[in-house]
C-alpha positions as CSV (number, residue, x, y, z in Angstrom):
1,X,6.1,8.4,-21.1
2,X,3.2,9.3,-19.4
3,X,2.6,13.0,-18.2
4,X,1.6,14.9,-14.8
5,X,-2.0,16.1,-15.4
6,X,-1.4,19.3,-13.4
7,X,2.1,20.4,-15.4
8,X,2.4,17.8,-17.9
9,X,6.2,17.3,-17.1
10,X,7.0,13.5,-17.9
11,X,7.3,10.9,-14.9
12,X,8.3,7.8,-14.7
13,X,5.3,5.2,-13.8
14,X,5.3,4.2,-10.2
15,X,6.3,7.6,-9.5
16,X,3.6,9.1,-6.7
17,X,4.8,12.6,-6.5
18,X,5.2,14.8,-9.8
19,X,9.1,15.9,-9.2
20,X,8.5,19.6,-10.7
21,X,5.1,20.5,-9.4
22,X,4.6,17.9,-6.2
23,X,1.2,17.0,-7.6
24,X,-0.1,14.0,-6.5
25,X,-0.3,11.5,-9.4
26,X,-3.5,9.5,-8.7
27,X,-4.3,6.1,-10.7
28,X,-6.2,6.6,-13.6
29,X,-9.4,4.7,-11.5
30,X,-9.0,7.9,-9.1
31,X,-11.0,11.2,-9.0
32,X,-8.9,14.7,-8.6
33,X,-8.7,15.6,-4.8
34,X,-6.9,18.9,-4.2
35,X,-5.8,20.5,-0.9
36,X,-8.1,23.8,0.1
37,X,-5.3,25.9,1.8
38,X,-2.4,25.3,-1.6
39,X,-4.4,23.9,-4.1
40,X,-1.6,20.9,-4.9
41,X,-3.2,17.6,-5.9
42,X,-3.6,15.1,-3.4
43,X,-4.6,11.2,-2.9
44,X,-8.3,10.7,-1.7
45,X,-7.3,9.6,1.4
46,X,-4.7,11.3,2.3
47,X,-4.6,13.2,5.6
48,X,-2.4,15.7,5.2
49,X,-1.3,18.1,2.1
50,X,2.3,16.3,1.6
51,X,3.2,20.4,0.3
52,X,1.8,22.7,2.8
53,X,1.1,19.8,5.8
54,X,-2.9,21.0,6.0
55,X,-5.4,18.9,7.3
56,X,-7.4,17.7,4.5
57,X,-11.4,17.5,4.3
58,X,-12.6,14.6,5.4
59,X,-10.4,13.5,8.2
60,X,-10.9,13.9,11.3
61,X,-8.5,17.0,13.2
62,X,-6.2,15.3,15.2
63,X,-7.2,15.0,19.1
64,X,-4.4,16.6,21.1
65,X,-5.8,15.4,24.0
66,X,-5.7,11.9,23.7
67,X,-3.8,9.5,26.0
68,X,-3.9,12.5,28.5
69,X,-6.3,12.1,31.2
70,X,-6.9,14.5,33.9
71,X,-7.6,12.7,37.2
């Protein structure tokens, strides 16, 4: 059974989420990707930490001001 890289508790393959730590459990063709503000492994293009719900380098911060227009 294959185990999570972060806390090498055993998961089940097709399993995305580690069940005991939350770490992301990327494809062995995937680099590590972690989240600045918790540290929890996440997926390279994931836009939000799935843990702590930060915004993740390399997306773009989310526009609150789109779709309203000031006349």
């Amino acid at each position: 059974m294959p185990q999570c890289p972060a806390c090498k508790a055993e998961y089940e393959i097709g399993q995305r989420y580690c069940q005991k730590c939350d770490s992301y459990l990327l494809d062995p063709e995937e680099v590590d990707h972690f989240c600045p503000e918790c540290g929890i492994r996440v997926a390279l293009h994931q836009e939000v930490c799935h843990k702590c719900n930060a915004t993740l380098p390399g997306t773009p911060p989310v526009d609150s001001s789109v779709g309203s227009e000031t006349p």
